[in-house]
N, CA, C and O atoms as CSV, one atom per row, in Angstrom:
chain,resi,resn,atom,element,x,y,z
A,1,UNK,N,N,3.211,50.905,18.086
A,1,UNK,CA,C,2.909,49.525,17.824
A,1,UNK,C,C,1.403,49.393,17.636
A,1,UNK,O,O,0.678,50.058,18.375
A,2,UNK,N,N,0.907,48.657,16.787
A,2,UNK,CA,C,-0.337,48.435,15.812
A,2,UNK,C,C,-0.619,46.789,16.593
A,2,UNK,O,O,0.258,45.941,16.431
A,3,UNK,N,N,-1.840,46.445,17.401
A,3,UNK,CA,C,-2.472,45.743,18.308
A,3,UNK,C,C,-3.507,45.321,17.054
A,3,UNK,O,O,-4.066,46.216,16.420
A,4,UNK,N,N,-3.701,44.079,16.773
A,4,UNK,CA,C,-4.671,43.910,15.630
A,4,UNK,C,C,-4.866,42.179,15.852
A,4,UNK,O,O,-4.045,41.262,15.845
A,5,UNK,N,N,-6.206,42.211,16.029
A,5,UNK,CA,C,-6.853,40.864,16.381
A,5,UNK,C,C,-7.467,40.396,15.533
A,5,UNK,O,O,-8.185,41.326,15.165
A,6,UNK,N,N,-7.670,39.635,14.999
A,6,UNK,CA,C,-8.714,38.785,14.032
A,6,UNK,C,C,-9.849,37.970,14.605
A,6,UNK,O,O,-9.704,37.690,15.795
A,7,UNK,N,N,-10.763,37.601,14.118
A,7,UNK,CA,C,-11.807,36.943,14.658
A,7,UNK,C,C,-11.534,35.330,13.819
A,7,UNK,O,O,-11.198,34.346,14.478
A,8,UNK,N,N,-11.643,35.297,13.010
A,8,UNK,CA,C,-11.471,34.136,12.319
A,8,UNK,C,C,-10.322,33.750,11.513
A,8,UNK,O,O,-10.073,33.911,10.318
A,9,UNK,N,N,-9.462,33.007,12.800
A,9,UNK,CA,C,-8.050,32.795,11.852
A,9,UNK,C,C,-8.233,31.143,11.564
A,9,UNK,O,O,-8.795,30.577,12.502
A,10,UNK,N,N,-8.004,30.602,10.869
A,10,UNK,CA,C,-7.601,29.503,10.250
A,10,UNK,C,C,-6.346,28.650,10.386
A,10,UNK,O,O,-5.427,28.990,9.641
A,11,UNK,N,N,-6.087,27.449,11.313
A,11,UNK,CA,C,-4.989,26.527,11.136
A,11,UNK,C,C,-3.935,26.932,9.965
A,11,UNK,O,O,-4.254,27.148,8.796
A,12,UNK,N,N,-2.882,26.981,10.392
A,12,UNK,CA,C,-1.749,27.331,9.285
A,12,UNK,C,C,-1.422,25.785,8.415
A,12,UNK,O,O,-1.011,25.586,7.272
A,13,UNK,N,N,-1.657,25.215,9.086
A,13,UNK,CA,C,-0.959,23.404,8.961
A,13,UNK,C,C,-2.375,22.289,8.665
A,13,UNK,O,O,-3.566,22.358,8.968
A,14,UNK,N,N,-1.792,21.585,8.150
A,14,UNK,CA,C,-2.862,20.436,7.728
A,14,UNK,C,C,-2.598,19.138,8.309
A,14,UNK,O,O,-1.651,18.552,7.785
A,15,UNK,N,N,-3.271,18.439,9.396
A,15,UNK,CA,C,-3.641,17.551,9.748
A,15,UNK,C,C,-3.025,16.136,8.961
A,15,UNK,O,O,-3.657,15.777,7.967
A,16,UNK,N,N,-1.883,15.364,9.342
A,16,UNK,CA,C,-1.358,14.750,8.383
A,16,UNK,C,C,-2.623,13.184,8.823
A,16,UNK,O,O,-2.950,12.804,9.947
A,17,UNK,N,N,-3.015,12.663,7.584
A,17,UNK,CA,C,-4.339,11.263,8.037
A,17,UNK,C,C,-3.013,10.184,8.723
A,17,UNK,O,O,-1.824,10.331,8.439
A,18,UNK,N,N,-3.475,9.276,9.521
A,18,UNK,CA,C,-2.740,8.296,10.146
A,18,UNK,C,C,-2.523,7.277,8.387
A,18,UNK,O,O,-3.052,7.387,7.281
A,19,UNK,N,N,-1.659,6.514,8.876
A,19,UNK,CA,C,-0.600,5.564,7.748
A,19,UNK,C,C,-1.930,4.594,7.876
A,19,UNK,O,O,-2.602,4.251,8.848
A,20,UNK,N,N,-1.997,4.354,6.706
A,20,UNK,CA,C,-2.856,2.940,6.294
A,20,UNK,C,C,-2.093,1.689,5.886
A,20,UNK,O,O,-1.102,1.573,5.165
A,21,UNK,N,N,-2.870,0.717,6.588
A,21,UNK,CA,C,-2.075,-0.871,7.079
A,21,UNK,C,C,-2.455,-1.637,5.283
A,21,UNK,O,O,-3.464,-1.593,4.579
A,22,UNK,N,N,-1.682,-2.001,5.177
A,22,UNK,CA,C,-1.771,-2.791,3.837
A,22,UNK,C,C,-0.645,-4.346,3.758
A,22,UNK,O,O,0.328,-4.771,4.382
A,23,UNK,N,N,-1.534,-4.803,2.552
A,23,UNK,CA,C,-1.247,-6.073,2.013
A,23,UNK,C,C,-0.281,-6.170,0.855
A,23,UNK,O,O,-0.660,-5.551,-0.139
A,24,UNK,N,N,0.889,-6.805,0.742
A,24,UNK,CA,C,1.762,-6.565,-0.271
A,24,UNK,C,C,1.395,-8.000,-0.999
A,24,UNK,O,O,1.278,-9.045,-0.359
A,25,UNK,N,N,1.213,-7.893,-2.559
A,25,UNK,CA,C,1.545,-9.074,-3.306
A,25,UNK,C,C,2.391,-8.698,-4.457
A,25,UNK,O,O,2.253,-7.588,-4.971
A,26,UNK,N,N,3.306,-9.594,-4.920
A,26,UNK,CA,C,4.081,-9.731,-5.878
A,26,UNK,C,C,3.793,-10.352,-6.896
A,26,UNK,O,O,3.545,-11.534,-6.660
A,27,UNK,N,N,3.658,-9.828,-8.768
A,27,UNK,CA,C,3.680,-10.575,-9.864
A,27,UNK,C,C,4.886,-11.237,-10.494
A,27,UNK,O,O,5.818,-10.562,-10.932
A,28,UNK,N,N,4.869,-12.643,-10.543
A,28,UNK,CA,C,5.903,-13.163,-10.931
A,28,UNK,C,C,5.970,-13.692,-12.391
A,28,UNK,O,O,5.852,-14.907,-12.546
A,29,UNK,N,N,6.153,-12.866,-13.517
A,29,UNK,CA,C,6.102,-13.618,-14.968
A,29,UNK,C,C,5.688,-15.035,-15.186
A,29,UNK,O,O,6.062,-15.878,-14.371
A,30,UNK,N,N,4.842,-15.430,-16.359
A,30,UNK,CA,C,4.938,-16.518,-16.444
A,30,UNK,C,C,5.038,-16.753,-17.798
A,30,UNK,O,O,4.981,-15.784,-18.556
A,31,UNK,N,N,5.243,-18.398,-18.448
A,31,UNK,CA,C,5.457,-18.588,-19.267
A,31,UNK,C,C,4.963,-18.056,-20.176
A,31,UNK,O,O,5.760,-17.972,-21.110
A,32,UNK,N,N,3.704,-17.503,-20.449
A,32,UNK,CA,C,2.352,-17.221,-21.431
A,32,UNK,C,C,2.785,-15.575,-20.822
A,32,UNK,O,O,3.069,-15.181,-19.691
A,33,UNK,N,N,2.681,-14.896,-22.109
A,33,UNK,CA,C,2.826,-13.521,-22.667
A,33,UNK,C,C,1.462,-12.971,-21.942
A,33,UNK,O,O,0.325,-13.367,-22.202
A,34,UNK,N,N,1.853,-11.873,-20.879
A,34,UNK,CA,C,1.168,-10.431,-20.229
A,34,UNK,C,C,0.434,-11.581,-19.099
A,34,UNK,O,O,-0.666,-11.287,-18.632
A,35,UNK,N,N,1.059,-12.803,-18.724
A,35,UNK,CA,C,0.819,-13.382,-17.411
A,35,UNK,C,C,1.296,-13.416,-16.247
A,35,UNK,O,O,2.466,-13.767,-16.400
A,36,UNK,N,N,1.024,-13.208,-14.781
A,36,UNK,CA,C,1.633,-13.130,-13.704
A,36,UNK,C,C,1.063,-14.060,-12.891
A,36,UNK,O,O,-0.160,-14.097,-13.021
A,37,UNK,N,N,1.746,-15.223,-11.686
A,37,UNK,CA,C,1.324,-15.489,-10.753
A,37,UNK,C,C,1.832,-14.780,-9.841
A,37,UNK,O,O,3.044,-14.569,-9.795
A,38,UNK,N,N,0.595,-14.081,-8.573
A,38,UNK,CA,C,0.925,-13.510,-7.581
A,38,UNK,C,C,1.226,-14.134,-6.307
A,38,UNK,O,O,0.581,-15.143,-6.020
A,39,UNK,N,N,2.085,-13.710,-5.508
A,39,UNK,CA,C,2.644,-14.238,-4.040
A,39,UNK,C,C,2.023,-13.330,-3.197
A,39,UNK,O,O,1.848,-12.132,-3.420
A,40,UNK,N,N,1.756,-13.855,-2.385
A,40,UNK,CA,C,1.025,-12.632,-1.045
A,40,UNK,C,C,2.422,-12.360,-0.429
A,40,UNK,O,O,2.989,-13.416,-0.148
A,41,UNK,N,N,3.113,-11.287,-0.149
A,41,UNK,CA,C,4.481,-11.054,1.072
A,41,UNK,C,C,4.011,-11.057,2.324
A,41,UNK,O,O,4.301,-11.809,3.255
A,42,UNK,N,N,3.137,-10.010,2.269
A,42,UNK,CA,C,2.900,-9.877,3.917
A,42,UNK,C,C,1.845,-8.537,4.047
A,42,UNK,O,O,1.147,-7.937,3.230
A,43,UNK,N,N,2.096,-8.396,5.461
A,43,UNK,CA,C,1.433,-7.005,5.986
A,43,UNK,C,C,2.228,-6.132,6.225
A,43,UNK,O,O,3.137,-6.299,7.039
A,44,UNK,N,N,2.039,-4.972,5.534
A,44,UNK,CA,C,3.028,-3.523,6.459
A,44,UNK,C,C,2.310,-2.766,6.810
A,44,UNK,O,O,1.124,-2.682,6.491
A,45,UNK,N,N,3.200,-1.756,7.878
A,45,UNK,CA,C,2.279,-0.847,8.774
A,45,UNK,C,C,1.877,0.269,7.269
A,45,UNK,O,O,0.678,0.510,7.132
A,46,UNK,N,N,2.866,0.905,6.206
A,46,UNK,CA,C,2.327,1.472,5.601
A,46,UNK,C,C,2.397,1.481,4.317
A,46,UNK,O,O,3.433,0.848,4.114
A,47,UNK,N,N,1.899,1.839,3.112
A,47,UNK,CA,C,2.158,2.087,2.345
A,47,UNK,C,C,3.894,2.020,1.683
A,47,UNK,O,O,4.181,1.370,0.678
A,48,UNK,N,N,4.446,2.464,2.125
A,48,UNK,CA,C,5.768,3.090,1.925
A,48,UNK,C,C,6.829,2.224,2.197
A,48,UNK,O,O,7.801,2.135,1.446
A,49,UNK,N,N,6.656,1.355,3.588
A,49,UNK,CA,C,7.267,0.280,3.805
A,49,UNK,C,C,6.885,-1.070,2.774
A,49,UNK,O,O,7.451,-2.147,2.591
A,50,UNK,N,N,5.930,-0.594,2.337
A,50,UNK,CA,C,5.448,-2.011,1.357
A,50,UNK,C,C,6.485,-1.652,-0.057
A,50,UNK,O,O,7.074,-2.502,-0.725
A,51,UNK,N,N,6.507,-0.206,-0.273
A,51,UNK,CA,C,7.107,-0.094,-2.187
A,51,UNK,C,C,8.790,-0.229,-1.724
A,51,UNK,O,O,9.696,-0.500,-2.513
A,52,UNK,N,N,8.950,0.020,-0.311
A,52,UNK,CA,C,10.425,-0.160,0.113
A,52,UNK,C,C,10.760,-1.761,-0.050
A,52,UNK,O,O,11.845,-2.062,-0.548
A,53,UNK,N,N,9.916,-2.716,0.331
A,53,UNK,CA,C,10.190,-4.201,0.348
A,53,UNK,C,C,9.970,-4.357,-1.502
A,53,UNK,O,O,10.890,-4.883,-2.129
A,54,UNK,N,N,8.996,-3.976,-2.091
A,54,UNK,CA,C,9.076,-4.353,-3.601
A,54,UNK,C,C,10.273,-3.822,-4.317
A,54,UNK,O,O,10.944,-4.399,-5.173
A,55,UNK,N,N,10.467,-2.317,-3.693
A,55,UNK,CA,C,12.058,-2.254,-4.555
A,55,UNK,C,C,13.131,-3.044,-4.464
A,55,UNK,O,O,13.781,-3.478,-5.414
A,56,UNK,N,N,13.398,-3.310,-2.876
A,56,UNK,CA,C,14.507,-3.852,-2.848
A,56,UNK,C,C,14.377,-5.317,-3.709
A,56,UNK,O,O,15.338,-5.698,-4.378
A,57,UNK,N,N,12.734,-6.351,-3.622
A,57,UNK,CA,C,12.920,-7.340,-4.560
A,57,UNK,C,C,13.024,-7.267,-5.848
A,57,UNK,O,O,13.405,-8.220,-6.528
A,58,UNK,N,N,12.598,-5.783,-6.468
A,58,UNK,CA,C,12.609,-5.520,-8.181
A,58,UNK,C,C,14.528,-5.236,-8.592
A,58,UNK,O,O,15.090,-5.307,-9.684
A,59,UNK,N,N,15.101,-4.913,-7.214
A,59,UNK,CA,C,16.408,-5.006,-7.737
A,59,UNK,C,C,17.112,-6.340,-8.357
A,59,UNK,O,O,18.029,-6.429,-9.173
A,60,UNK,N,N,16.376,-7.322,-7.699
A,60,UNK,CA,C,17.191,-8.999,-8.513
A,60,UNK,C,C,16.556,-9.351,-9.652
A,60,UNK,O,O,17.054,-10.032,-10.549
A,61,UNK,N,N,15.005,-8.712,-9.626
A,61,UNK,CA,C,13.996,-9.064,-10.920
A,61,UNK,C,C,13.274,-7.879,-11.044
A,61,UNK,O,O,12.349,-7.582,-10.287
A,62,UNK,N,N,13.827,-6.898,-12.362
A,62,UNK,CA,C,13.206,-5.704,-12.842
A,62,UNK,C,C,11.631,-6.056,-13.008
A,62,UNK,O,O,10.713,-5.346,-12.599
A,63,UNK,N,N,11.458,-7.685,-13.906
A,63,UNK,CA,C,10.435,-8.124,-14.345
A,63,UNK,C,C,8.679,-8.243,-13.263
A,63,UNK,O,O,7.562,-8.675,-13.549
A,64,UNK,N,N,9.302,-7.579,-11.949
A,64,UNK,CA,C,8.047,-8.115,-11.675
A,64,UNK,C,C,6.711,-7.329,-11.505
A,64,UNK,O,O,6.764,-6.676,-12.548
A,65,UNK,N,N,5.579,-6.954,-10.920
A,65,UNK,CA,C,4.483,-6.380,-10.828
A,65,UNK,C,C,4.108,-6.243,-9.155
A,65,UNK,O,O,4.621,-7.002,-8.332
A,66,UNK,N,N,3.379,-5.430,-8.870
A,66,UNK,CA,C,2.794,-5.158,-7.310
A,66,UNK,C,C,1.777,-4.679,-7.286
A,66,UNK,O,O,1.235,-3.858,-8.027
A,67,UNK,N,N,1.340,-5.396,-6.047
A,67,UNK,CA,C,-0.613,-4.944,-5.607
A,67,UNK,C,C,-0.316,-4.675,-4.422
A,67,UNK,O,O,0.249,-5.482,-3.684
A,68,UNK,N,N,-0.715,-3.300,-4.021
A,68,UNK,CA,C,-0.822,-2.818,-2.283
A,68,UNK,C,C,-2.465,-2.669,-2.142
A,68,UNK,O,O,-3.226,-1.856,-2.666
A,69,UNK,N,N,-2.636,-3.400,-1.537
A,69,UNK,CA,C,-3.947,-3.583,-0.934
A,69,UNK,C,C,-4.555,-3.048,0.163
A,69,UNK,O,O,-4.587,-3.987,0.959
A,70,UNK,N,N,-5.100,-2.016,0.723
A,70,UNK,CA,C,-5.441,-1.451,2.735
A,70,UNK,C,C,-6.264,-2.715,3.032
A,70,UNK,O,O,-7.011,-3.496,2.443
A,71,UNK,N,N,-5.742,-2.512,4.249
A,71,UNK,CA,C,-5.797,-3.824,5.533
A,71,UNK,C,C,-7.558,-3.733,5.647
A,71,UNK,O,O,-8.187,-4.777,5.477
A,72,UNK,N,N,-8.156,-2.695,5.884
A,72,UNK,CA,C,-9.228,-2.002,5.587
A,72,UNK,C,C,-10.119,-1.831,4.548
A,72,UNK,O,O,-11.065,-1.044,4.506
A,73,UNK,N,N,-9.761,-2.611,3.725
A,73,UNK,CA,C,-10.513,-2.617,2.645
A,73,UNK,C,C,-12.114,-3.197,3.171
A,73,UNK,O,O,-12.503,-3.381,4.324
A,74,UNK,N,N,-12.809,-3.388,1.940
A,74,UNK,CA,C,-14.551,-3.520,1.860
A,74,UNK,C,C,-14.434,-4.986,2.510
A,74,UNK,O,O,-13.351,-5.500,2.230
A,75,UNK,N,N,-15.098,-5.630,3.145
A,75,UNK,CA,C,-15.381,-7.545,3.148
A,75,UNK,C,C,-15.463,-7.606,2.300
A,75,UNK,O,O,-14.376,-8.002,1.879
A,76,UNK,N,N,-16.706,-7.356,0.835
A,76,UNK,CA,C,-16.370,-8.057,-0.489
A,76,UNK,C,C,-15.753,-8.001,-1.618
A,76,UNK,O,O,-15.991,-8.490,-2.723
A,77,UNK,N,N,-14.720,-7.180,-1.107
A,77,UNK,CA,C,-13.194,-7.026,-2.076
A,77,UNK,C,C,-12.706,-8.555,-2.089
A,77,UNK,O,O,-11.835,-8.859,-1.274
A,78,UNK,N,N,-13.212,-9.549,-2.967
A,78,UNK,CA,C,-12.484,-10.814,-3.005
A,78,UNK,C,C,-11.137,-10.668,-3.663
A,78,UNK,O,O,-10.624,-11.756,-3.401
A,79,UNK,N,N,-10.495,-10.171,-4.168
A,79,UNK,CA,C,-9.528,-10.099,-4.635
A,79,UNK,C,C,-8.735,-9.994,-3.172
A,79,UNK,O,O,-8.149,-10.986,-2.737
A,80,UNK,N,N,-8.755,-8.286,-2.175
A,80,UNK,CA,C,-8.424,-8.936,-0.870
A,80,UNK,C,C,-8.350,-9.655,-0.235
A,80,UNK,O,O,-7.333,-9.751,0.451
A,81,UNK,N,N,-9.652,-10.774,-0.088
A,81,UNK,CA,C,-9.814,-11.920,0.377
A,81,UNK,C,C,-9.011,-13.155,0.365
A,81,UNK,O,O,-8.442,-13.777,1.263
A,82,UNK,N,N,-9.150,-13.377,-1.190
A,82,UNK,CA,C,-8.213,-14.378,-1.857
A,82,UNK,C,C,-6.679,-13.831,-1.177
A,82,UNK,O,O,-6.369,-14.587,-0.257
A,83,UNK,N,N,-5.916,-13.010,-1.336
A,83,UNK,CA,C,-4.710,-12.692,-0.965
A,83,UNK,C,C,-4.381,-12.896,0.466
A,83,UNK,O,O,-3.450,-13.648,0.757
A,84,UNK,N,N,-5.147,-12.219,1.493
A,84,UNK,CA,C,-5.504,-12.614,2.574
A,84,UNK,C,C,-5.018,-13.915,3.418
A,84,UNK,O,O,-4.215,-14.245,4.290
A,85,UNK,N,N,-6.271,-14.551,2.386
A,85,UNK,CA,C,-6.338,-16.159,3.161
A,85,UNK,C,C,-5.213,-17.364,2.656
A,85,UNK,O,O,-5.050,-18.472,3.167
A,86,UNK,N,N,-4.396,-16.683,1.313
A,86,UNK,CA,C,-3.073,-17.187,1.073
A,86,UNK,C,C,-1.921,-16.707,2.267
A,86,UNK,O,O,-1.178,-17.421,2.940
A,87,UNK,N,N,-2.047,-15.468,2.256
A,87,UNK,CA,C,-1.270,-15.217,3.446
A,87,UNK,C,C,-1.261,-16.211,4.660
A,87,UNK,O,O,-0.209,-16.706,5.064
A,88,UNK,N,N,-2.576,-16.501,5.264
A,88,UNK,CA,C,-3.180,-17.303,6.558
A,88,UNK,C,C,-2.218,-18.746,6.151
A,88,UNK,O,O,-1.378,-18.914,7.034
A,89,UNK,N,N,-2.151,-19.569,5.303
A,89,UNK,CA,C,-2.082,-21.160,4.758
A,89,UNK,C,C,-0.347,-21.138,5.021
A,89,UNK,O,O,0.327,-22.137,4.772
């Protein structure tokens, strides 16, 4: 039997990053051609739970559009902002 040590071994596995908190909004067609008004839905814990809530609503309306936003985003991401403080009202 062959006893063989290494000095510098390296993690086999990669560090999975924690789930990022995000903002779901929905585009809803409008009358005027390549227009959407957006709905704020809500907050999900991730990513994934957010395209899970847009599928299940794109099943009654193929037609619509989505913005996932991190909870974390910049302060002067107004576009966040705006969505945000619709959420709050």
């Amino acid at each position: 039997m062959i006893n063989i040590k290494t000095k510098n071994t390296k993690p086999t596995g990669r560090t999975t990053p924690p789930p990022k908190k995000c903002l779901l909004a929905i585009g809803y067609p409008t009358d005027e051609p390549l227009t959407y008004r957006y709905e704020t839905i809500g907050y999900f814990p991730t990513k994934t739970a957010a395209k899970k809530e847009f599928a299940e609503r794109r099943e009654k309306r193929p037609d619509l559009l989505f913005l996932i936003l991190e909870t974390n985003a910049d302060p002067r991401a107004v576009v966040y902002q705006k969505f945000a403080d619709a959420l709050e009202q």
